[in-house]
C-alpha positions in Angstrom: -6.8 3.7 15.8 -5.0 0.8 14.5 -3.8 0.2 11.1 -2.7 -2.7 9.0 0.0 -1.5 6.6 0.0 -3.0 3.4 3.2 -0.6 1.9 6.2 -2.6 0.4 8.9 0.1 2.2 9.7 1.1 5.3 8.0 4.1 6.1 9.8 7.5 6.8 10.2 9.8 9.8 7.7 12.2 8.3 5.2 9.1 7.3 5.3 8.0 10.5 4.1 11.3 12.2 1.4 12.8 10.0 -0.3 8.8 10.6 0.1 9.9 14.5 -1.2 13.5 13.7 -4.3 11.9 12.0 -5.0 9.4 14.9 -2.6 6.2 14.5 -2.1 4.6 17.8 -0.8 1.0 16.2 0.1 -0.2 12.9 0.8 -4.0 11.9 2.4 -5.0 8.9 1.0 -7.4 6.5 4.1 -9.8 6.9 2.9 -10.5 10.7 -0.5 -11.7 9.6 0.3 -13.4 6.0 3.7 -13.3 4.6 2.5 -15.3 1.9 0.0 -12.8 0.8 2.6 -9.6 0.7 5.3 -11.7 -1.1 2.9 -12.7 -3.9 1.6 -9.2 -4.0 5.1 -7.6 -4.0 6.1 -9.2 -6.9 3.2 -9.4 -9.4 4.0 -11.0 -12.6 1.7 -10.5 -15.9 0.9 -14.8 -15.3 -1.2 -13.4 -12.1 -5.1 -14.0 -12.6 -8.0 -11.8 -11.3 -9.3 -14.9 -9.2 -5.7 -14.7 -7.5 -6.0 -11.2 -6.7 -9.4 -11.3 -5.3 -8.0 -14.1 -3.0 -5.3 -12.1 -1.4 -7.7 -9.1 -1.4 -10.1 -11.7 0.8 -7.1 -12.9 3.0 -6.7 -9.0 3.5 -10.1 -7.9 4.3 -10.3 -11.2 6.3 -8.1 -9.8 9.1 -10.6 -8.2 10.0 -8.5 -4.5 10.3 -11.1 -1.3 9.3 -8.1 0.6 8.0 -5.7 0.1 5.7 -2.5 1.8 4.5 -2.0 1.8 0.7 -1.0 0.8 -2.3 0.4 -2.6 -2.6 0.6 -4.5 -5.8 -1.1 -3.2 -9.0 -3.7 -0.8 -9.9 -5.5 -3.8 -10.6 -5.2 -4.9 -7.1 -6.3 -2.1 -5.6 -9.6 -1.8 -7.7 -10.5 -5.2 -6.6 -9.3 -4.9 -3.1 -11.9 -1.4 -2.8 -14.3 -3.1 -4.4 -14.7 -5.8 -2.2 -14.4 -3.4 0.8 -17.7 -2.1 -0.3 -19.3 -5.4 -1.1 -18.5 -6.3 2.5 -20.9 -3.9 3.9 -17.9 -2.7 6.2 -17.0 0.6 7.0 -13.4 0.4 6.0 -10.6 3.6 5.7 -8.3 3.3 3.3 -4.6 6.0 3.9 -3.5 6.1 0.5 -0.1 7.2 -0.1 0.7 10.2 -2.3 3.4 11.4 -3.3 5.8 13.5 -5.5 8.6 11.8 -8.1 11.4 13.6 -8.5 14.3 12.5 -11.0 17.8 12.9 -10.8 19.9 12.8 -13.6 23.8 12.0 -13.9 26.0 12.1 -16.8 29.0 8.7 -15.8 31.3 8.1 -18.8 28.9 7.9 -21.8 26.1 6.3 -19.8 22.9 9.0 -18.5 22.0 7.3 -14.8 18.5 8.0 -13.7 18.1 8.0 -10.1 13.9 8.0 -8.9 13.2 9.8 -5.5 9.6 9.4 -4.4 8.9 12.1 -1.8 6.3 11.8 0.5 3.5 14.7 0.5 0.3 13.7 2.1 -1.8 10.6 3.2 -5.6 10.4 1.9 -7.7 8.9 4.0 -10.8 7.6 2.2 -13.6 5.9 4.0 -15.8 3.2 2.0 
């Protein structure tokens, strides 16, 4: 199978073989196909319109890939990127990401420093 990898990070060790476990042959990352597209959608600013999303979410779908590895962007993204998966008529699987936050905690001086670890724990493929 081949998969077009919308994530913003580099994925880990573990990541990388559970998607081999579940049948990943080849992934692409967006930036190969449209660096414009992944840089707008990295960065989402509250200016951003609907009719903007659904553009990147055509540019996407437009690649042509039937599976995807997700999130990217917003929520709001992400509902309007599935929903136009389905209006394609398309069979398209969508490996969404979960995982677990965990939060560190450090007293320095008289500042509290919050350090975010997001630990991966499964991928959920979902077919549409």
């Amino acid at each position: 199978m081949k998969i077009l990898n919308l994530m913003q990070h580099n994925l880990t060790e573990i990541q990388l073989d559970e998607l081999y476990r579940l049948g990943v042959q080849e992934m692409v990352h967006l930036t190969e196909l449209n660096e414009e597209t992944f840089n707008s959608l990295k960065k989402i600013t509250k200016e951003v319109t609907v009719a903007e999303l659904s553009q990147h979410a055509a540019a996407i779908l437009e690649t042509g890939f039937k599976m995807f590895l997700v999130p990217i962007g917003s929520p709001l993204f992400m509902t309007i990127l599935t929903k136009m998966a389905v209006r394609s008529g398309r069979s398209i699987t969508f490996f969404f990401a979960f995982s677990e936050r965990k939060v560190i905690e450090k007293k320095e001086n008289d500042k509290v420093v919050k350090t975010t670890i997001f630990e991966h724990v499964r991928f959920d493929p979902i077919t549409l």
